[in-house]
C-alpha positions in Angstrom: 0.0 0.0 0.0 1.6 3.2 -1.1 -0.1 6.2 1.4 1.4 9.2 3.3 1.7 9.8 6.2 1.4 13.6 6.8 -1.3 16.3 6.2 -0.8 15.6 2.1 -0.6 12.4 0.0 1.9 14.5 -2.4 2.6 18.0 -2.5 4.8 17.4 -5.5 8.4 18.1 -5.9 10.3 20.3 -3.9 11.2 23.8 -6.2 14.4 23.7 -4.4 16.1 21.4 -6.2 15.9 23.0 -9.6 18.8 25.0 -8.8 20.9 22.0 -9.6 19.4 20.4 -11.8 21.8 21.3 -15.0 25.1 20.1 -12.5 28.4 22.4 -12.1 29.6 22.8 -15.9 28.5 26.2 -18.2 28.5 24.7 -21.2 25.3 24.0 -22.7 25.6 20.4 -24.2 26.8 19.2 -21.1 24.4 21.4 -19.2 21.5 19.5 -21.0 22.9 16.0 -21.1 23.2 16.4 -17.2 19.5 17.5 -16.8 18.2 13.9 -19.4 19.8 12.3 -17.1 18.8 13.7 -14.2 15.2 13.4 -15.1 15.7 9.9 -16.1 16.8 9.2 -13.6 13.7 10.6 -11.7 11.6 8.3 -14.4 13.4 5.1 -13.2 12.6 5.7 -9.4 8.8 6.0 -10.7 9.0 3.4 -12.8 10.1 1.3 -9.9 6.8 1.2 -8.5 5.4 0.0 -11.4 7.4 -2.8 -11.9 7.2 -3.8 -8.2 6.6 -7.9 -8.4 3.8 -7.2 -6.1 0.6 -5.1 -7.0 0.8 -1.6 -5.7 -2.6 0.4 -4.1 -2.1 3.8 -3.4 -4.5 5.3 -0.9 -4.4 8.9 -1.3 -5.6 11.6 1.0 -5.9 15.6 0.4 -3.3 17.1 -1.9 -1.7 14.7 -5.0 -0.2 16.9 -7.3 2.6 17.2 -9.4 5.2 14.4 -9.0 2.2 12.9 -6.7 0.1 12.2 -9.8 3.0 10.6 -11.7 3.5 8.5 -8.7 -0.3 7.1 -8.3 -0.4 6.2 -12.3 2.4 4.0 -11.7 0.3 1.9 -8.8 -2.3 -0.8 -9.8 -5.2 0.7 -8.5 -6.4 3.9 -6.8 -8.3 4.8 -3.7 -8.9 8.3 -2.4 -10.4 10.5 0.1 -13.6 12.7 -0.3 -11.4 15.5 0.0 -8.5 14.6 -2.1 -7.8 16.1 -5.4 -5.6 15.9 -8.7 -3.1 18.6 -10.8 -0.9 18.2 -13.2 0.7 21.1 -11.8 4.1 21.4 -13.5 2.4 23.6 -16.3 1.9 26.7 -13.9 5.8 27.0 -13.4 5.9 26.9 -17.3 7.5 23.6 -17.7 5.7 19.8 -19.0 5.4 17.4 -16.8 8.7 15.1 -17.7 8.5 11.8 -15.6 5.4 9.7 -16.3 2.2 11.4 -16.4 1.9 12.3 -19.3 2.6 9.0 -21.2 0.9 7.2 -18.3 -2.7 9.1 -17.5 -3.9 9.0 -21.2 -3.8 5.3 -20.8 -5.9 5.4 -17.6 -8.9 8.2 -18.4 -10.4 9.8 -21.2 -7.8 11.6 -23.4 -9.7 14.9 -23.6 -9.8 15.2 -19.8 -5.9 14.0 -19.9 -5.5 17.0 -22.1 -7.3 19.6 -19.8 -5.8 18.8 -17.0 -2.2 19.2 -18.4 -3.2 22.3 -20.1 -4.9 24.3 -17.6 -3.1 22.8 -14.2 -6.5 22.8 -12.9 -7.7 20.3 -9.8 -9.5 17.4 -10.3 -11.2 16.3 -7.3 -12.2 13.0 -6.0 -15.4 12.0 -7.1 -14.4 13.6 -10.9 -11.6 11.3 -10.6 -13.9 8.1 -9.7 -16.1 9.4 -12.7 -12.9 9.1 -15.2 -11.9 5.8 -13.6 -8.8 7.3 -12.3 -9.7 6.1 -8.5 -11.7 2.6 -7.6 -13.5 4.0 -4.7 -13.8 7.3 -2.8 -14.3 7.5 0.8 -15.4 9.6 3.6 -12.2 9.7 5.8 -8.5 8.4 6.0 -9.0 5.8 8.3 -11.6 4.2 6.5 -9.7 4.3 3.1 -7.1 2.7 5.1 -9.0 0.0 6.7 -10.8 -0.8 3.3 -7.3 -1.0 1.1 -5.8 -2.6 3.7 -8.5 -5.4 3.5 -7.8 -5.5 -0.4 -4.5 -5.7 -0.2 -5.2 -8.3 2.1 -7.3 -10.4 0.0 -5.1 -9.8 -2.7 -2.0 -11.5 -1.2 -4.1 -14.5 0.0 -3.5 -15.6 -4.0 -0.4 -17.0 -5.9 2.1 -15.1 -6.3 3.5 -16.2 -9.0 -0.5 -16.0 -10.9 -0.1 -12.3 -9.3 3.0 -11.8 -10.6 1.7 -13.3 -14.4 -1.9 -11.2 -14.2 0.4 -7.7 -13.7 2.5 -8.6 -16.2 0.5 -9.4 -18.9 -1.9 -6.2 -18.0 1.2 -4.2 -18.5 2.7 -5.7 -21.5 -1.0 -5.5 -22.9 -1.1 -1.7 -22.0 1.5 -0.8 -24.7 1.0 -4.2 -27.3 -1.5 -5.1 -29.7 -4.6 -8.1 -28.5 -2.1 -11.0 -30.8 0.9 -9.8 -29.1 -0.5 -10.0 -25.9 -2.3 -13.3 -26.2 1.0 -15.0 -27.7 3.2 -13.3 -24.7 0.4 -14.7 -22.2 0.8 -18.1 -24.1 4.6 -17.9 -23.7 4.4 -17.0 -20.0 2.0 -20.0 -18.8 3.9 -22.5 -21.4 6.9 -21.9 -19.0 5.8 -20.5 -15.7 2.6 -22.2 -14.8 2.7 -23.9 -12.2 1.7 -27.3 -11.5 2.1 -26.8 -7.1 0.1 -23.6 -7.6 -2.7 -25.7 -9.9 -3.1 -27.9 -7.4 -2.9 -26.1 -3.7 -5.7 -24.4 -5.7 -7.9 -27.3 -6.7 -7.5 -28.7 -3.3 -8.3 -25.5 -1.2 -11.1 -24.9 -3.2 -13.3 -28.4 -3.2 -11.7 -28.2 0.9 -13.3 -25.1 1.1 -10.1 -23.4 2.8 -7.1 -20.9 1.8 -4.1 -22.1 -0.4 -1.0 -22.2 0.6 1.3 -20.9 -1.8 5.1 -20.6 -2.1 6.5 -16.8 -2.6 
């Protein structure tokens, strides 16, 4: 479960560290090979959460914006407070967002509403969110997101791993792939990686009428 723990989910990131963001040299190649790799850099650490083996649920309360917003469209699913809200605020200090959300969002909600919330900067609050399919479920306080997610996450890890592992994998690689691609990876994948001890702690738990055991 990806949450915060202060007043804000995400304020975004801290304006401070722009001052160093082109490194020690003056001379401009240099200057701007530092900063692509500085801000790839920055796209790896997202990307991280993404390709966690494990799904990831964010649970976000009050602000997300900025970096925030890049960091919840790299998590499986999203939960939020009544009063949390959205921005893709980067554009109000005149510079595109530069480490997911842009290539991520489109492929999660509408691409018009992907489109006015990068160009105008403006907040997208909870329930607007849970319209677009950006967040699973709204709710009233923290504490109940938290108790809610928390019993997801639980039910989630009461499954195989390795299926886990194979279902996020396959949703991914299907994200950015055509339908034959994705069918022949999925094909691939189970030819090699299905697994007979998972098959049948399954079977049995099920006509036992109790929870699987599965190795990690």
């Amino acid at each position: 479960i990806l949450a915060g723990n202060g007043k804000h989910f995400c304020a975004g990131l801290d304006l401070a560290m722009f001052g160093g963001l082109h490194g020690e040299t003056s001379e401009p190649s240099r200057r701007a090979e530092h900063l692509r790799r500085t801000i790839l850099h920055l796209q790896d650490n997202l990307s991280a959460i993404e390709k966690c083996r494990v799904p990831v649920l964010a649970a976000i309360h009050n602000t997300c914006i900025g970096g925030g917003v890049d960091m919840t469209c790299c998590a499986d699913m999203r939960y939020a407070t009544q009063d949390a809200y959205f921005s893709i605020r980067e554009i109000d200090i005149g510079m595109t967002a530069d480490v997911g959300t842009l290539q991520r969002l489109p492929k999660i909600i509408p691409d018009g509403v992907v489109r006015e919330l990068a160009y105008t900067g403006r907040d997208m609050g909870a329930q607007e969110a849970k319209s677009v399919g950006f967040v699973n479920q709204v709710f009233e306080d923290k504490e109940t997101m938290m108790r809610e997610v928390t019993r997801i996450a639980r039910d989630i890890a009461k499954k195989s791993p390795l299926a886990m592992r194979g279902s996020k994998e396959m949703l991914l690689y299907s994200r950015d792939h055509s339908v034959a691609e994705g069918l022949n990876y999925i094909a691939t994948w189970n030819a090699g990686m299905l697994s007979q001890a998972d098959l049948q702690a399954g079977v049995q738990a099920q006509m036992e009428k109790k929870l699987a055991v599965y190795e990690d």
